[in-house]
C-alpha positions in Angstrom: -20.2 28.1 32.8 -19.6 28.9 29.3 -20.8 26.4 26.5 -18.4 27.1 23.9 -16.1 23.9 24.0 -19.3 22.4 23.4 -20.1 24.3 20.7 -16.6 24.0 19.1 -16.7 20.1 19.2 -20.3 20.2 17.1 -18.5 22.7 14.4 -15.8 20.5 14.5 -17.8 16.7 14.2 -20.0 19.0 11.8 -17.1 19.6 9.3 -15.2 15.9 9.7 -18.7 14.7 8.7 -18.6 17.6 5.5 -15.2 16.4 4.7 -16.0 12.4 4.3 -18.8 13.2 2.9 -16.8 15.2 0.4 -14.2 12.5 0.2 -16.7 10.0 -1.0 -18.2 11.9 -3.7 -15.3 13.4 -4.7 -14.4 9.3 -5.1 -17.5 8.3 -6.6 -17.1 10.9 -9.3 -13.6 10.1 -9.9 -14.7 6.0 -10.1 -18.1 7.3 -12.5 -15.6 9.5 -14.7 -12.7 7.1 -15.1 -14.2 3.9 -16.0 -14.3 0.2 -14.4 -10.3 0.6 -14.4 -10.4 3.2 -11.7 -12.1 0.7 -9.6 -9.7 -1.7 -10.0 -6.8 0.3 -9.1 -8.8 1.8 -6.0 -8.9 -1.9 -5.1 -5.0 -3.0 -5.0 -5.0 0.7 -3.2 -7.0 -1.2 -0.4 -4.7 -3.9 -0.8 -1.9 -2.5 -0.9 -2.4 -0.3 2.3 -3.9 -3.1 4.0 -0.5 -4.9 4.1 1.7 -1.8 4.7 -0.4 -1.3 8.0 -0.5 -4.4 8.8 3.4 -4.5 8.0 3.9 -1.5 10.6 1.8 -3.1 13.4 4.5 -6.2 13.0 7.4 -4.8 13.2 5.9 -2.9 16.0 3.9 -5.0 17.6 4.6 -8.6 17.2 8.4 -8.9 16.0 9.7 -7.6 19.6 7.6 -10.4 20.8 8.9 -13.4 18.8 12.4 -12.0 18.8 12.4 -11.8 22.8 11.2 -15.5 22.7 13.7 -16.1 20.1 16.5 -15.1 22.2 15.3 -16.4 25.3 15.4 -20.3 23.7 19.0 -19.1 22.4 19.6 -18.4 25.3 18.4 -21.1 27.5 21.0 -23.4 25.2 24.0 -24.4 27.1 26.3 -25.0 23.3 26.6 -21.8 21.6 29.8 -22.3 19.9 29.4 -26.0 18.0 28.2 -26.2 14.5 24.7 -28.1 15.2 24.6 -24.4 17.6 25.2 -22.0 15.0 22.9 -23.9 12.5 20.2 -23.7 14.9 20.8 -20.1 15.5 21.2 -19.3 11.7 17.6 -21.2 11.3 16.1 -18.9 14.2 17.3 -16.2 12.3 15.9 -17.1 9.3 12.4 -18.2 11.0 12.5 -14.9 11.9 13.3 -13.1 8.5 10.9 -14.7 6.5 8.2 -13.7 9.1 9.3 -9.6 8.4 9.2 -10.2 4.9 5.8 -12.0 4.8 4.1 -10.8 1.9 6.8 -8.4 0.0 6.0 -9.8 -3.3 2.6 -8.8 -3.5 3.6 -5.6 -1.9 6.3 -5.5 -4.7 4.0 -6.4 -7.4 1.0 -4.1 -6.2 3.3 -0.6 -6.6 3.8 -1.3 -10.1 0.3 -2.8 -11.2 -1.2 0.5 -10.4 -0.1 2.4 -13.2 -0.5 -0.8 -15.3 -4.0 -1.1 -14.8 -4.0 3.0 -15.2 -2.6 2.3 -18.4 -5.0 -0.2 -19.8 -7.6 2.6 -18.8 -5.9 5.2 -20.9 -5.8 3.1 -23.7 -9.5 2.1 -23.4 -10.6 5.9 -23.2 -8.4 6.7 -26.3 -10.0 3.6 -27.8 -13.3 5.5 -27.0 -11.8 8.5 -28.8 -11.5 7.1 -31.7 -14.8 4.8 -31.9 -16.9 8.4 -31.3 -14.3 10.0 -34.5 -14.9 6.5 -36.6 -19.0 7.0 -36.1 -19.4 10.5 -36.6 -16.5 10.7 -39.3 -14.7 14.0 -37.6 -13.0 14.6 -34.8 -15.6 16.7 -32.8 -13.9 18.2 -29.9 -16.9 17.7 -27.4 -17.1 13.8 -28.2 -13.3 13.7 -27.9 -13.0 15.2 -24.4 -14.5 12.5 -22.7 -12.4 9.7 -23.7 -9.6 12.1 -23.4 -10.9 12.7 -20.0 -11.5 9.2 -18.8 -7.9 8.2 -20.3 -6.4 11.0 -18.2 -8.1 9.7 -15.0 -7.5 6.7 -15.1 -3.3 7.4 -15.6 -3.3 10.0 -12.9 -5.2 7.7 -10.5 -2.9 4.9 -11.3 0.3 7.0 -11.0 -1.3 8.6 -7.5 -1.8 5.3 -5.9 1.7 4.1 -6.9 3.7 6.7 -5.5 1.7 6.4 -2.5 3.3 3.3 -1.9 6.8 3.6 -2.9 7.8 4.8 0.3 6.9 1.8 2.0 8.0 -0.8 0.3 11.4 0.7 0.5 10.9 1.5 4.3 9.6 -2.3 5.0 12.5 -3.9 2.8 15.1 -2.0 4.3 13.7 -2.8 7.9 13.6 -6.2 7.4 17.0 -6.1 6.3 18.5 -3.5 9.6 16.5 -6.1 12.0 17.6 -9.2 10.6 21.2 -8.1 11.2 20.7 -6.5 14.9 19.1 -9.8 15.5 22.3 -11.5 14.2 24.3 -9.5 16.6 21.9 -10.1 19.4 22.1 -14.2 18.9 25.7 -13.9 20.1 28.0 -17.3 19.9 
């Protein structure tokens, strides 16, 4: 019997352990280069991915659920067509919607604080630029760089983690909006 699989899956565990081990110093340079703003943005990155999988195991995992028990209390009703019905109905409806939409603001809020905080990071470096000129009274390129460096981090980490999570919001908010109306068709009168 030949023990190459066996030797394949070691290579392979070998390198996924290279590669996260690359991964976090590739992170903890970036954080160490770009300043206490980098952390920060790393942080609503958590954040903000936290929600957008937590968002996706909803929609897949526990909206079926409250819309099947939903319907089944619609259902059950004997008076679908009276206006005490339909108000009852439209508030199932709504129960419903605001549970999709659960934390959308701070979703919302998280995309564009990225670059913000980026932002305040760029200025800080540039602020360091021009301390280092002030003290030494030139512009010395090597004294420059760094500030120039940790400015540029800090707006390309910002930017990165932002359009990481444009597509989701979008995604999530136009879910909400496509389930919401099949479950208005599904609630029939």
């Amino acid at each position: 019997m030949s023990r190459a699989p066996d030797c394949w899956q070691r290579a392979w565990r070998s390198v996924a352990v290279l590669d996260l081990r690359d991964l976090y110093i590739a992170v903890a340079d970036l954080v160490h280069d770009g300043g206490p703003f980098v952390i920060w943005i790393f942080a609503s990155m958590v954040l903000m991915w936290g929600m957008v999988f937590e968002r996706y195991w909803f929609f897949k995992r526990v909206l079926p659920k409250l819309a099947n028990k939903s319907h089944a209390i619609w259902k059950a009703r004997t008076d679908h067509s009276s206006w005490c019905a339909r108000q009852i109905r439209r508030a199932m409806i709504s129960k419903l919607n605001v549970a999709m939409t659960a934390g959308f603001p701070l979703l919302q809020v998280l995309v564009p604080m990225s670059p913000l905080l980026g932002l305040i990071g760029t200025v800080s470096g540039m602020l360091e630029v021009f301390d280092s000129m002030a003290l030494r009274g030139s512009a010395d390129a090597k004294t420059m760089a760094s500030g120039v460096s940790h400015a540029m981090i800090c707006t390309m980490t910002g930017l990165a983690v932002s359009i990481s999570g444009l597509y989701p919001v979008h995604y999530f908010k136009n879910k909400a909006r496509l389930e919401t109306e099949l479950l208005a068709d599904r609630f029939s009168y």
